[in-house]
Backbone bond lengths (Angstrom), bond angles and torsions (degrees), N, CA, C in turn:
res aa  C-N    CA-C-N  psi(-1)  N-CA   C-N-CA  omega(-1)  CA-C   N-CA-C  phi
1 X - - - 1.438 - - 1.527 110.99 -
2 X 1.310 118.06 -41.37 1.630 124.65 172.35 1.457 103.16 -32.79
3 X 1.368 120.11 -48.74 1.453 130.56 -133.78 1.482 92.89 -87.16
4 X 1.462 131.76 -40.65 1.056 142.84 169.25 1.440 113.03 -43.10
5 X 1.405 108.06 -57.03 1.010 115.53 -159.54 1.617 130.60 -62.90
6 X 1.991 87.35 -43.06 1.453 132.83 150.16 1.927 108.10 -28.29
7 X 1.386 107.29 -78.32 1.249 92.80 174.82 1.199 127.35 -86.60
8 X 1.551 134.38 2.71 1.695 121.24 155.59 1.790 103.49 -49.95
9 X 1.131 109.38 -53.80 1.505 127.07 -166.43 1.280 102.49 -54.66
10 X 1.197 119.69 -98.30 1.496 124.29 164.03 1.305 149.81 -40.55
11 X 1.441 122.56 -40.96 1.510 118.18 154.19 1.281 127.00 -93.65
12 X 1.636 110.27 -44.73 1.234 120.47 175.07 1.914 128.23 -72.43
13 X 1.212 87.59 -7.23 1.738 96.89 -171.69 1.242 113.30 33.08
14 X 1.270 123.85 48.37 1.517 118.27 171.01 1.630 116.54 -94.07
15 X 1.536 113.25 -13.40 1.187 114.30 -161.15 2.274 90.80 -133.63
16 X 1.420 82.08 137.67 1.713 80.63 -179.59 1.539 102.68 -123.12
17 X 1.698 126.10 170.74 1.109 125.78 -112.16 1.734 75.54 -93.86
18 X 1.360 124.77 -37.69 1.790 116.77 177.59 1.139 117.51 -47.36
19 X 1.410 113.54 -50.66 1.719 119.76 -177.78 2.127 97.45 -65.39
20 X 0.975 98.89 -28.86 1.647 93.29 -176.08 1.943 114.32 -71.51
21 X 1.242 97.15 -42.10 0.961 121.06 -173.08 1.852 104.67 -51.61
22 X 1.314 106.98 -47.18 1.346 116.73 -173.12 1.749 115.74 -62.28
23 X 1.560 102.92 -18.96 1.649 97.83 -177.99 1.261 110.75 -104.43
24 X 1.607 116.01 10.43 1.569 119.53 164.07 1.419 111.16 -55.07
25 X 1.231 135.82 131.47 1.669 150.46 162.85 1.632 98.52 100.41
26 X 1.571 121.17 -21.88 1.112 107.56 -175.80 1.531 130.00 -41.25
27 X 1.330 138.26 161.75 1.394 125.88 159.16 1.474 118.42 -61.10
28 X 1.034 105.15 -38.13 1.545 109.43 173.49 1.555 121.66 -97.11
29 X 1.407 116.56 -0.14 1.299 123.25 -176.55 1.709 109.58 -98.75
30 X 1.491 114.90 -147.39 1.427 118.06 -179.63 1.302 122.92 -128.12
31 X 0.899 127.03 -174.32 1.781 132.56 -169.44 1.856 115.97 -96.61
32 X 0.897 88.38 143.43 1.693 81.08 176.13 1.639 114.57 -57.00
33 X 1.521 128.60 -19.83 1.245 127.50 168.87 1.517 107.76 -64.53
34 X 1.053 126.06 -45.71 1.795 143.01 -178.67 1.437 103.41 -62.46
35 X 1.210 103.48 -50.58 1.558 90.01 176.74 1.531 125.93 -75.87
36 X 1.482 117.20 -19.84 1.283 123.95 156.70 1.220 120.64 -72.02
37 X 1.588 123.56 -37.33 1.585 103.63 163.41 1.483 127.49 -54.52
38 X 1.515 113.70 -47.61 1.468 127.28 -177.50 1.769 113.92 -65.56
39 X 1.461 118.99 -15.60 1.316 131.03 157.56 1.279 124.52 -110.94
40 X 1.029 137.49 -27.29 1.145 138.08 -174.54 1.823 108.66 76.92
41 X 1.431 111.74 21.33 1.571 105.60 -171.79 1.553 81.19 -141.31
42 X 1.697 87.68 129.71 1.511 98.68 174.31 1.483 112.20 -57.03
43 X 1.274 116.46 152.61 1.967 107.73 174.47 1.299 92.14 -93.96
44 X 1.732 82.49 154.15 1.533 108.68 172.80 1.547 101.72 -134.45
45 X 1.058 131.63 132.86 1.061 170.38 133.22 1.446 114.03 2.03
46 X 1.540 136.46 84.76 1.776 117.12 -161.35 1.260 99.71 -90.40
47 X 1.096 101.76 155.42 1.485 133.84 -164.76 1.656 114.13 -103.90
48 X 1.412 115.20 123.37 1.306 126.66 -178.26 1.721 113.93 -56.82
49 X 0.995 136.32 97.50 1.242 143.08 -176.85 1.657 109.15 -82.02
50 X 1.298 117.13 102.11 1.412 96.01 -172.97 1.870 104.31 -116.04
51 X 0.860 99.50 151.62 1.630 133.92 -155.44 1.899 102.37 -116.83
52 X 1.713 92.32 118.64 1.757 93.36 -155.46 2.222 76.67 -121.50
53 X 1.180 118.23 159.84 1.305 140.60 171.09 1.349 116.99 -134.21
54 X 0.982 121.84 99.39 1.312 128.53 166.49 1.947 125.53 -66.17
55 X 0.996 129.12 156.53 1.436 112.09 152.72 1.436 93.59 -165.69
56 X 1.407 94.55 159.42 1.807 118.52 -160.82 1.667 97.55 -123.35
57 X 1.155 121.87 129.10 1.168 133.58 -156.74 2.126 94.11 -117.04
């Protein structure tokens, strides 16, 4: 599966490093080492940004 992934990323450019990023830990995806070989950028981990709305009545 690496290998796939390897060339969406790299030859094929079909897949970019966010969308890659997302199948790190998966069961079917890759490891944060895999994804640093296939980028050369260590992964980091995204972070839940949460978004609050107030309203005043």
């Amino acid at each position: 599966m690496v290998q796939i992934y390897t060339w969406a990323y790299q030859d094929w450019k079909t897949i970019s490093k966010e969308t890659l990023a997302t199948v790190v830990g998966l069961s079917d995806g890759i490891t944060a080492d895999d994804y640093k070989a296939i980028t050369g950028d260590d992964y980091v981990a995204p972070t839940a940004k949460a978004t609050t709305t107030s309203t005043t009545n």
